[in-house]
PLY file of the C-alpha trace (Angstrom):
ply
format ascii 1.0
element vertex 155
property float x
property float y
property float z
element edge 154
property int vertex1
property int vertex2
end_header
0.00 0.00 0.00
1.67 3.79 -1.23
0.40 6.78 -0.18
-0.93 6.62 -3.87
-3.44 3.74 -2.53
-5.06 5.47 0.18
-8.63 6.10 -0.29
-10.59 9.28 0.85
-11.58 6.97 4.07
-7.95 6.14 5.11
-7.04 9.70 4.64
-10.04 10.57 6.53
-9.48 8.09 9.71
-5.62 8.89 9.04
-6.61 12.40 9.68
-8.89 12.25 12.66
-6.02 9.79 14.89
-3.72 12.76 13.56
-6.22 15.37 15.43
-7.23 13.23 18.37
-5.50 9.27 18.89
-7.58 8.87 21.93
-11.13 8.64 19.78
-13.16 5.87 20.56
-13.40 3.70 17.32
-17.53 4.34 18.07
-16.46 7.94 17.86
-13.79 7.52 14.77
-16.32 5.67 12.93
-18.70 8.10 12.88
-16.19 10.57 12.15
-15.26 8.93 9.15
-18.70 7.85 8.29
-18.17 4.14 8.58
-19.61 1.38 10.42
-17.21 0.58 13.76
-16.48 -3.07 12.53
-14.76 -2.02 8.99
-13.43 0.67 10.59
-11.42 -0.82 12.96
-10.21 -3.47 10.04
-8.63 0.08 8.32
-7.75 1.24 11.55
-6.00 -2.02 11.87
-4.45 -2.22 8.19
-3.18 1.23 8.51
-1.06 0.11 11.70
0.06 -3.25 10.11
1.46 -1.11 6.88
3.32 1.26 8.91
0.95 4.42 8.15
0.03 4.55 11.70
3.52 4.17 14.07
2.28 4.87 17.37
-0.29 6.85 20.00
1.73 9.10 21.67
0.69 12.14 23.98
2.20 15.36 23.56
4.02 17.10 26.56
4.13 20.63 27.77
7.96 20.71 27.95
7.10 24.02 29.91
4.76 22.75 32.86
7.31 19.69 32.78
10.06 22.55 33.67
11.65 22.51 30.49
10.52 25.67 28.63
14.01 26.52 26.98
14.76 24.91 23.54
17.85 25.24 22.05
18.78 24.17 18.60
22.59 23.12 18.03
24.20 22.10 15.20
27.25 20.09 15.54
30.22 19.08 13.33
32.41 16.37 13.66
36.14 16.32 12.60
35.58 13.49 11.15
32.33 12.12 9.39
33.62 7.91 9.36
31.11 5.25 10.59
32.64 4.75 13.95
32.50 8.78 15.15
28.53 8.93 13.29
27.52 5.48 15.55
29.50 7.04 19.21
28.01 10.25 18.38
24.43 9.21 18.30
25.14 6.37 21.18
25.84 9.44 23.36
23.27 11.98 22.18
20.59 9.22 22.84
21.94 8.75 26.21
21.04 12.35 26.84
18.04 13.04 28.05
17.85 16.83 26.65
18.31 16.00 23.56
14.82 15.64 22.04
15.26 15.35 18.52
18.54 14.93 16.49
18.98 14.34 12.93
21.98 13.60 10.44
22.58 16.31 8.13
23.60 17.24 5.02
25.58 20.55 4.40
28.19 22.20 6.62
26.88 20.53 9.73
26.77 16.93 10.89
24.00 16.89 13.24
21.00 19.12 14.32
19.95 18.83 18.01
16.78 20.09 19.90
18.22 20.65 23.68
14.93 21.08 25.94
16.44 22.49 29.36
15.17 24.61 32.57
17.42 27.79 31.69
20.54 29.00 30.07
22.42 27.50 33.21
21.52 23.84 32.59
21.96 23.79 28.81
25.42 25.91 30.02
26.32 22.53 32.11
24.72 20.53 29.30
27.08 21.42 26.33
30.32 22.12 28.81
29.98 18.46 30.61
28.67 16.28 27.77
28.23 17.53 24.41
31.62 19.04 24.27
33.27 15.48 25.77
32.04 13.32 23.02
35.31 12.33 21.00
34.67 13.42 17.79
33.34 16.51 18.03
35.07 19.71 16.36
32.83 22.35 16.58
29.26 23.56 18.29
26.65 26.48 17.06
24.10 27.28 18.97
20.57 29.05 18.15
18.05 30.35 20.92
14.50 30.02 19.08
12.29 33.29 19.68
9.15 31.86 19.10
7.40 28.42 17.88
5.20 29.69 14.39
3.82 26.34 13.41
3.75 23.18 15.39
3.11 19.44 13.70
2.87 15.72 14.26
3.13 14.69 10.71
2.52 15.83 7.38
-0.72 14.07 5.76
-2.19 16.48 2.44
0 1
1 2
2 3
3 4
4 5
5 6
6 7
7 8
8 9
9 10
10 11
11 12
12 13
13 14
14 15
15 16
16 17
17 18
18 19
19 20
20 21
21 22
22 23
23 24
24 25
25 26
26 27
27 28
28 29
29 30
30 31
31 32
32 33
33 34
34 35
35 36
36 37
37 38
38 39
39 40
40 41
41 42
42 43
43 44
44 45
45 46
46 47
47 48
48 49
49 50
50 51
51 52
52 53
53 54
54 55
55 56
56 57
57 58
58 59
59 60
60 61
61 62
62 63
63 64
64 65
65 66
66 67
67 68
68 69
69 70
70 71
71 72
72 73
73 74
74 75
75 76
76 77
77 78
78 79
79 80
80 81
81 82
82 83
83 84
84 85
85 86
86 87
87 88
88 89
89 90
90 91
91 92
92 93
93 94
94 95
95 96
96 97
97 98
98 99
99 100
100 101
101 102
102 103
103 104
104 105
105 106
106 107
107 108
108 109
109 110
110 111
111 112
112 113
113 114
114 115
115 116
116 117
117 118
118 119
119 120
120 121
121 122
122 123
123 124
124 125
125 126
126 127
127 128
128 129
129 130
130 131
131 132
132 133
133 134
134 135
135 136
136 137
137 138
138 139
139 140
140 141
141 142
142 143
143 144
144 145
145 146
146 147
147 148
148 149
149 150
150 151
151 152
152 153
153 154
């Protein structure tokens, strides 16, 4: 099943769990405008084919006492295999680290650092970021403001 083979319905229920993954599948159904039985057999197909990954709730980083994000991009001397895998070994180990991605362009990685203040993601970058071998240079960027905030993409 492609993207190409999704039908008005499995966009539909695709976009509903997108809005809300804690509908009933009484109330998904007749969201969707489908009886609850073949719904939950789409509902079900959509999982098994990897269109739907997970349920997950969404955090308020903020009331959780996180409410400073801090994007930092990171370049390694040297971009071999062994340096990419210790890199991300340590990055996951790291609990501020929230997203991370491999790169292309002048950086290796991009980092999301979700921290209390400038003092912990001070203590963050001096006592582990900067210590993993590998790593030849740091730029950080203090977001002003979030403009748009999604899940996933689904036209």
């Amino acid at each position: 099943m492609s993207a190409d083979s999704l039908d008005s319905i499995d966009r539909a229920i695709l976009r509903e769990v997108l809005r809300d993954a804690r509908l009933t599948l009484q109330e998904l159904s007749g969201r969707v405008n489908l009886s609850p039985s073949p719904c939950a057999r789409r509902v079900r197909i959509l999982e098994e084919r990897g269109y739907i990954s997970g349920y997950h709730a969404h955090l308020d980083e903020a009331k959780l006492g996180y409410p400073f994000s801090v994007f930092v991009s990171v370049k390694l001397a040297h971009q071999v295999d062994d340096r990419l895998q210790a890199f991300e070994q340590a990055v996951n180990a790291y609990p501020e680290v929230i997203d991370c991605w491999l790169m292309t362009g002048t950086r290796d990685y991009l980092l999301r650092v979700a921290v209390a203040d400038l003092v912990e993601f001070e203590g963050f970058l001096t006592r582990r970021l900067t210590k993993v071998p590998g790593v030849a240079s740091i730029e950080s960027s203090i977001p002003i403001r979030r403009v748009k905030k999604g899940f996933s993409r689904l036209d």
